[in-house]
ZAMARGU-4260 file (C-alpha; in steps of 0.2 Angstrom, whole numbers, plus 5000, padded with zeros to 4 digits):
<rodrens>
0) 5002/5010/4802 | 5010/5020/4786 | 5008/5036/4794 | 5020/5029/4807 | 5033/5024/4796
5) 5030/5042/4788 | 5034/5050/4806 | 5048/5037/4810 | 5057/5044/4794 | 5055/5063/4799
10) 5061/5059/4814 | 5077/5049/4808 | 5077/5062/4796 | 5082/5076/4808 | 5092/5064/4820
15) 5078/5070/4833 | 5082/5052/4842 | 5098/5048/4837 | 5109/5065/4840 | 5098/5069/4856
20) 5091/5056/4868 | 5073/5062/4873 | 5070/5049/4885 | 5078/5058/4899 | 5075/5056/4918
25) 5071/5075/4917 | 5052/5068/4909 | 5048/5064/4929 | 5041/5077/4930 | 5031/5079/4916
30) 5010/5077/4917 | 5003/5063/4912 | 4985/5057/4916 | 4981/5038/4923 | 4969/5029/4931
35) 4958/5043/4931 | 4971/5055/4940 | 4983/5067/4934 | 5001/5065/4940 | 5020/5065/4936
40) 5025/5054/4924 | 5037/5048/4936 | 5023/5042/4946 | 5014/5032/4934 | 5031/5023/4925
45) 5034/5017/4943 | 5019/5008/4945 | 5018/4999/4928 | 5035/4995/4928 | 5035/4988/4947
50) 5018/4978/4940 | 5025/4970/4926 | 5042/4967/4932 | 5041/4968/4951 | 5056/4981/4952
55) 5058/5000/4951 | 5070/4998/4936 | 5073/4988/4917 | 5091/4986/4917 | 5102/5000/4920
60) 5086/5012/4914 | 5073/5020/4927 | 5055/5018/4927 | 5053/5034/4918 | 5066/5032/4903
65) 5061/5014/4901 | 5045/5019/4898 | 5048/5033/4886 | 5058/5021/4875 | 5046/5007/4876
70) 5032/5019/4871 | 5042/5023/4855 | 5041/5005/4849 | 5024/5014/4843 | 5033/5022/4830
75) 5041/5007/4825 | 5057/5016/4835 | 5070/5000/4832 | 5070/4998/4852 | 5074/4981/4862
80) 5074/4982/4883 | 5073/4967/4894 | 5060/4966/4899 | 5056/4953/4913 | 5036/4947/4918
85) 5035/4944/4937 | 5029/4925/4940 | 5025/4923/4958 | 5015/4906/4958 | 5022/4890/4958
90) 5008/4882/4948 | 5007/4895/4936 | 5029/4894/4933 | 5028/4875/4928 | 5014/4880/4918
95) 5025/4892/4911 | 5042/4881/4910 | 5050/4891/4923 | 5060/4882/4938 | 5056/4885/4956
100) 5070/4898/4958 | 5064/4909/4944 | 5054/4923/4946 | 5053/4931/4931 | 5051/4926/4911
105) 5057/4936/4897 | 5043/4944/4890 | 5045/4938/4870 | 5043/4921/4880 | 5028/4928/4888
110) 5019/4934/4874 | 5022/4918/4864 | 5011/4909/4878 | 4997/4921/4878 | 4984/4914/4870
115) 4990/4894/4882 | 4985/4906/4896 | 4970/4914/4890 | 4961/4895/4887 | 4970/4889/4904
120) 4960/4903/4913 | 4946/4901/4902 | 4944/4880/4907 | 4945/4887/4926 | 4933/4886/4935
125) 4934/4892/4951 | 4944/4910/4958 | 4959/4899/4965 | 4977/4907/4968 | 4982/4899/4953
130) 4968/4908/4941 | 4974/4922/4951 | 4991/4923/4946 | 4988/4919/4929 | 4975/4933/4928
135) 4990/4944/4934 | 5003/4936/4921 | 4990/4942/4909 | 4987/4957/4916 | 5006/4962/4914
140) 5006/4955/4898 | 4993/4968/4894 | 5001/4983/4901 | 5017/4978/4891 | 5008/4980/4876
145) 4998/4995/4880 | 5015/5003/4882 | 5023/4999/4868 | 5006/5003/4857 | 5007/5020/4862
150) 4991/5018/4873 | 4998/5020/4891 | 5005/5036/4888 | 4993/5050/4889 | 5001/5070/4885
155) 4993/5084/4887 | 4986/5095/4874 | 4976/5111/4872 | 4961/5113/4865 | 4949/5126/4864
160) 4958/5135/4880 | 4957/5118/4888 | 4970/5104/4893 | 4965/5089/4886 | 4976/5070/4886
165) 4979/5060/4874 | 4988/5044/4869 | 5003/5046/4863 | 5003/5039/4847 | 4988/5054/4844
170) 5000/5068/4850 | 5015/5065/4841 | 5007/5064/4823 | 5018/5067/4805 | 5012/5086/4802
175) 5017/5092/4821 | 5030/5086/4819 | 5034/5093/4803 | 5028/5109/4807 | 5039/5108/4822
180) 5056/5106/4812 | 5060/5126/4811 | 5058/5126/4831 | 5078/5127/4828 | 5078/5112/4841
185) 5072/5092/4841 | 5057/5096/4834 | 5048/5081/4848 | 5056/5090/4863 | 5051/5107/4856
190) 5034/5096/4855 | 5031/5090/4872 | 5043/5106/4880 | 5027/5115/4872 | 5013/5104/4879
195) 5021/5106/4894 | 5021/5124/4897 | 5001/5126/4890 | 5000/5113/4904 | 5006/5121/4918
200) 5000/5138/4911 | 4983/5130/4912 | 4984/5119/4927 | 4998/5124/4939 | 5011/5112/4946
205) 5000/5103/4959 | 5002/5086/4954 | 5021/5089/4956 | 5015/5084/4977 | 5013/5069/4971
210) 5031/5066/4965 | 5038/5076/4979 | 5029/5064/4992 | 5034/5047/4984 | 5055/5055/4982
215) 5053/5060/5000 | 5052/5043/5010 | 5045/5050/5023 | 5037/5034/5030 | 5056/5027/5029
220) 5064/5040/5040 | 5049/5038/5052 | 5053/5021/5053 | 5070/5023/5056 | 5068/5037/5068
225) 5053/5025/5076 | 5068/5013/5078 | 5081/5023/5084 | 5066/5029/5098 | 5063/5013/5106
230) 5082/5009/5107 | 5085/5025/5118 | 5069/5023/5129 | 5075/5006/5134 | 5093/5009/5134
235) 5093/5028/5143 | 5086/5033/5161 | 5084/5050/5153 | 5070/5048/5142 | 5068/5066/5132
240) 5080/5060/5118 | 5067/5044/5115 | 5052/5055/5117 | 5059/5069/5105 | 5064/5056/5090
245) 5046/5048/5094 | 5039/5065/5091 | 5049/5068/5076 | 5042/5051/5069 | 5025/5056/5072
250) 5028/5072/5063 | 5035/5064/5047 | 5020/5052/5047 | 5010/5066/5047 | 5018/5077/5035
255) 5017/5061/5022 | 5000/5058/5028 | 4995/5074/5024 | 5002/5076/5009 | 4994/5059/5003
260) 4976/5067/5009 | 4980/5081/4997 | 4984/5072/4983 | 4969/5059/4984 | 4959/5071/4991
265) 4951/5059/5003 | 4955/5049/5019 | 4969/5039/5019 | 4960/5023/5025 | 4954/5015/5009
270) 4964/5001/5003 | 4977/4989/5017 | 4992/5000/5012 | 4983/5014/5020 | 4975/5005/5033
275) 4993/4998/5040 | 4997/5016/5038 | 4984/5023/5047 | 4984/5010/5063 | 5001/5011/5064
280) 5001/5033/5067 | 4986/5031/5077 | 4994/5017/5089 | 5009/5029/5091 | 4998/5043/5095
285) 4985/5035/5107 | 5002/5027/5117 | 5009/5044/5117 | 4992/5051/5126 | 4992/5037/5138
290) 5010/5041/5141 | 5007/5056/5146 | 4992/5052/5158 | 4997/5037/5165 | 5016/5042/5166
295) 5021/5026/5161 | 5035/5025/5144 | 5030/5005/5143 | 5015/5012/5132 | 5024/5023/5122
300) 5039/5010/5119 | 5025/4998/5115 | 5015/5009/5103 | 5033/5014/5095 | 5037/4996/5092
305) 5019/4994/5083 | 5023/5006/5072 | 5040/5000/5065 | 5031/4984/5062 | 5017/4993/5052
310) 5032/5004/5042 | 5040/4988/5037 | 5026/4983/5033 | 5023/4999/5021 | 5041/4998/5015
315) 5044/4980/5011 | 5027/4970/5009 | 5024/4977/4992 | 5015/4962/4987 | 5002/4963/5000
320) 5002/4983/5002 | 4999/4991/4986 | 5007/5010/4991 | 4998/5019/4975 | 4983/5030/4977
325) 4971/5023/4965 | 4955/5031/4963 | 4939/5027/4974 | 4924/5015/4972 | 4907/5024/4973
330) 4904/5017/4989 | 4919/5027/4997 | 4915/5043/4990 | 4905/5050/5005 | 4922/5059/5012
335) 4910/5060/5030 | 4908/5042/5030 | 4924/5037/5025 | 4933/5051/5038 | 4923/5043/5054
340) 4918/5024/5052 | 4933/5019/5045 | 4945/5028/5054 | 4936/5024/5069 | 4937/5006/5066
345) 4956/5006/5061 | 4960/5016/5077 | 4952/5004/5087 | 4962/4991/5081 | 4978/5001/5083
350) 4973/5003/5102 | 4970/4985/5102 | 4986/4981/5094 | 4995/4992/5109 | 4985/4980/5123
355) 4993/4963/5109 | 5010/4972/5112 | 5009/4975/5130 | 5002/4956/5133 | 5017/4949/5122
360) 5029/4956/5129 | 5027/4954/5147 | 5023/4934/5143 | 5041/4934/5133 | 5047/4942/5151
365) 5040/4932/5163 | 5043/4916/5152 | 5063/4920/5152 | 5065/4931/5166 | 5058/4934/5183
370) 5044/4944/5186 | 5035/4949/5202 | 5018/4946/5204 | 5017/4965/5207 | 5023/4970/5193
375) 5014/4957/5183 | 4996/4964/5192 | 5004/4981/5185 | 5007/4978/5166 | 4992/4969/5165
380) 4982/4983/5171 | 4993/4994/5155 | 4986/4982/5146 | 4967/4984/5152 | 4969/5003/5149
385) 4973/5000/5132 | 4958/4987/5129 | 4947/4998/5136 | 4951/5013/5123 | 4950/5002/5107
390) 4932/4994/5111 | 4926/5011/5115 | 4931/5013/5097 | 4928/4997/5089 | 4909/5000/5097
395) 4908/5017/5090 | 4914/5011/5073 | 4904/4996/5071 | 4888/5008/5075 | 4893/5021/5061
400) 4897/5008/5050 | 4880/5003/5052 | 4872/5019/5051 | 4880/5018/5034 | 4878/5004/5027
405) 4858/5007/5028 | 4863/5025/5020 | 4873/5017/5005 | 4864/4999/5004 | 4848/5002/5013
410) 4850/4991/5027 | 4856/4992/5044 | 4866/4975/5046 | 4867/4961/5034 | 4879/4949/5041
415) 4892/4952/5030 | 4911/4944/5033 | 4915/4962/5037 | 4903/4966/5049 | 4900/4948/5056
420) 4919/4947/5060 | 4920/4965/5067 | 4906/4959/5081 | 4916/4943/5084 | 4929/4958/5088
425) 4919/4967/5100 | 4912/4951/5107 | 4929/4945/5114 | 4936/4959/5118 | 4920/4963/5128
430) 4918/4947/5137 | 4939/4950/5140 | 4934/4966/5150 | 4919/4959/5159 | 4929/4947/5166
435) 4943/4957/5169 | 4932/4969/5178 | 4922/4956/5189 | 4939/4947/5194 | 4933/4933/5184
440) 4949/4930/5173 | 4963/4930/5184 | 4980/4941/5179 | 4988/4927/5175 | 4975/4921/5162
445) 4970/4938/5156 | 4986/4942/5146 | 4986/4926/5137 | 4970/4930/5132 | 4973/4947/5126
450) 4986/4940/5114 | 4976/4929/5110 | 4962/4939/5107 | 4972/4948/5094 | 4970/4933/5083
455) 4950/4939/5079 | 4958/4958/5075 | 4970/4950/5063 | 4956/4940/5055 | 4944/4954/5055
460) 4958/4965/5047 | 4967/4955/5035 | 4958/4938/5036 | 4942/4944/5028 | 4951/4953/5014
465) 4967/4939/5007 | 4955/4923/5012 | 4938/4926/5011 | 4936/4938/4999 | 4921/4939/4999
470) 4904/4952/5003 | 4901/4968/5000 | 4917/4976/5007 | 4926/4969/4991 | 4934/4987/4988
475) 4947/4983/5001 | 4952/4965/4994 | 4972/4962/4991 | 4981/4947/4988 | 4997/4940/4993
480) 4991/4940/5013 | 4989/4924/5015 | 5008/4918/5020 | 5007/4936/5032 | 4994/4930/5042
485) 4995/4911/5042 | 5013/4918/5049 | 5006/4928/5061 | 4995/4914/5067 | 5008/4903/5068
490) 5020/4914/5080 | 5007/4921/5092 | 5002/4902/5095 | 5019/4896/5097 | 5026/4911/5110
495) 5007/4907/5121 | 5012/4889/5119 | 5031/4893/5128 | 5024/4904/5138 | 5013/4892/5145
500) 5023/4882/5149 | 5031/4879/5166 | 5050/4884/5174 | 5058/4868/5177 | 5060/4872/5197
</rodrens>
């Protein structure tokens, strides 16, 4: 601890923090290293600083500048932020003697309840949403201090002709700093200005992507554009301005897409944020090829309205859909596995989902306005097209997903939530055709049915992830789901309730 006293008073000794702020947002785009990646240090004071506190920002300071300042309570820099800990649970805010309204403690106050949380998740038994969130608080409580330790920040260094990180509090020692003083500059700027250049000279700029793709929002403009789409489809007998904004959507999704492959060098399809992602382009895309064969916009206005929800999703479920690229599990490494099972899978749901739309909105249609029964016979066989793609898929996924699971875990099938509620999928979806096919299920009790139906895809989805949380496909678990989909549940069964229901004559 002396030697950073020792450091503190060079540094005060040539202003180096007082006459020249070095926390600047110009340190975006500095490398750091985290979470086994390299990436801007933009990048990774986002992510803490949206764990510990829920938002992008600590008072009138970015991510990136409250960072840097916190890091330099290391040095014993004289520094005081506010600092706020997200609280989420009710439980776990009476525990902590917050109200109802409040949904985030000071985190002096925090830190004074550490060790009252660590013996209340200690005395508890079992994983509830209470443990949970308490788990969470102290998880936050930890990155805090990681931060301010000087252990979250890792800087790059040469060594021996290679770039090596290290914390902080290891870069930034007494004698570089001194020996620093005759740069003629702030001997700490001149420091890291250094670092940085032997960094790029070594490394290149390619982990600047990943800063490039998060600044973009390209996901946000598809989603306006999606939006935008759909309201000129409807609106418009002239269809090509619809059609060109929904192609312009598709491109940005790609183009994001794309860049996040690059970056992760993987399949985007290993976590719910990239799952939502995925289904939602690949439901835009498959309605925009049955567009085109069947020359019928419903399917494209339909796969368009599947994706804004899925973009929404992205933009504003952060709780549920974490949006940062974290590194994989070993399971997932096989890139050949990952790049046909699961994207199988997930477009078969995104087919499915366009058969849930179809079926929806023509029983909100006939429910509140008048529908012939030849038009009803019409939409229901859109919707039959659709199902008929996505358990072509659904069947080719669960047999890959087989395939691997007796090349990672040396067995074919073992009745894991995963693959027991992917089958149930398949299952009801299957019977659905069959007795679409034999005349068996009328029209009239066929699109019921298919919305209904979407109720197993929702489970299988997101069911098996935010409520049973349990089996071997625990690289995929989230939290925070369980409102979503007891939502979801709760308006699908109401509209098939109404639309059930008879005109009064």
């Amino acid at each position: 601890m002396l030697k950073y006293f020792s450091l503190l008073f060079v540094l005060f000794s040539y202003q180096a923090f007082a006459q020249i702020d070095f926390c600047t947002p110009e340190l975006e785009t500095y490398p750091t290293l985290a979470g086994g990646r390299e990436k801007p240090l933009y990048v990774l004071s986002i992510e803490t600083v949206k764990f510990m506190t829920g938002d992008s920002k600590i008072g009138d300071l970015s991510a990136t500048e409250a960072f840097c300042k916190l890091s330099l309570k290391a040095f014993g820099m004289p520094l005081e932020l506010p600092v706020l800990i997200k609280v989420d649970h009710v439980d776990v805010k009476k525990f902590l003697g917050m109200s109802e309204n409040q949904t985030s403690l000071p985190v002096l106050q925090v830190l004074g309840k550490t060790s009252d949380i660590e013996t209340e998740i200690a005395g508890l038994k079992e994983n509830t949403s209470y443990k949970k969130e308490l788990n969470k608080v102290s998880q936050r409580i930890g990155t805090y201090q990681a931060i301010v330790e000087g252990r979250a920040w890792s800087v790059p260094m040469t060594k021996n002709g290679k770039i090596e990180f290290v914390p902080v509090t290891e870069f930034l020692t007494q004698e570089r700093v001194a020996a620093a003083q005759n740069s003629g500059q702030n001997p700490v700027k001149f420091l890291f200005e250094q670092a940085k250049e032997d960094y790029l000279k070594l490394n290149g700029d390619a982990y600047l992507l990943e800063l490039t793709y998060f600044k973009l929002n390209l996901f946000l403009w598809a989603m306006f554009a999606s939006l935008l789409a759909i309201l000129l489809l409807a609106g418009l007998k002239n269809k090509t301005p619809g059609t060109i904004l929904g192609i312009i959507s598709i491109g940005l999704q790609i183009a994001g897409m794309v860049m996040r492959i690059i970056i992760s060098h993987r399949a985007p399809v290993t976590n719910m944020y990239e799952t939502v992602m995925f289904s939602g382009l690949g439901c835009l895309i498959l309605s925009c090829i049955i567009t085109i064969v069947r020359k019928e916009y419903a399917f494209m206005i339909a796969g368009l309205s599947f994706n804004v929800l899925t973009l929404m999703m992205m933009r504003f479920a952060n709780g549920m859909l974490d949006p940062h690229i974290s590194p994989l599990v070993p399971v997932l490494r096989d890139n050949f596995w990952l790049s046909t099972h699961v994207t199988t899978v997930i477009l078969s749901y995104a087919a499915l989902a366009l058969s849930w739309v179809l079926a929806n909105a023509l029983l909100i249609r006939s429910r509140f306005f008048t529908v012939s029964a030849e038009e009803y016979r019409y939409q229901a066989d859109l919707t039959y097209t659709a199902i008929k793609c996505g358990v072509v898929l659904l069947a080719t996924g669960v047999i890959l997903g087989g395939v691997w699971a007796d090349y990672s875990w040396g067995r074919f099938w073992g009745w894991d939530p995963k693959e027991t509620w992917s089958l149930i999928v398949l299952l009801i979806y299957m019977a659905i055709l069959h007795g679409r096919y034999t005349s068996w299920i009328p029209p009239k009790r066929f699109v019921p049915l298919v919305a209904a139906a979407f109720m197993s895809v929702m489970m299988a989805w997101f069911g098996v992830n935010y409520i049973l949380a349990s089996g071997l496909h625990s690289y995929g678990f989230s939290e925070g789901g369980a409102i979503f989909l007891g939502s979801f549940f709760a308006i699908q069964i109401a509209i098939l309730a109404v639309s059930t229901i008879k005109k009064n004559p």
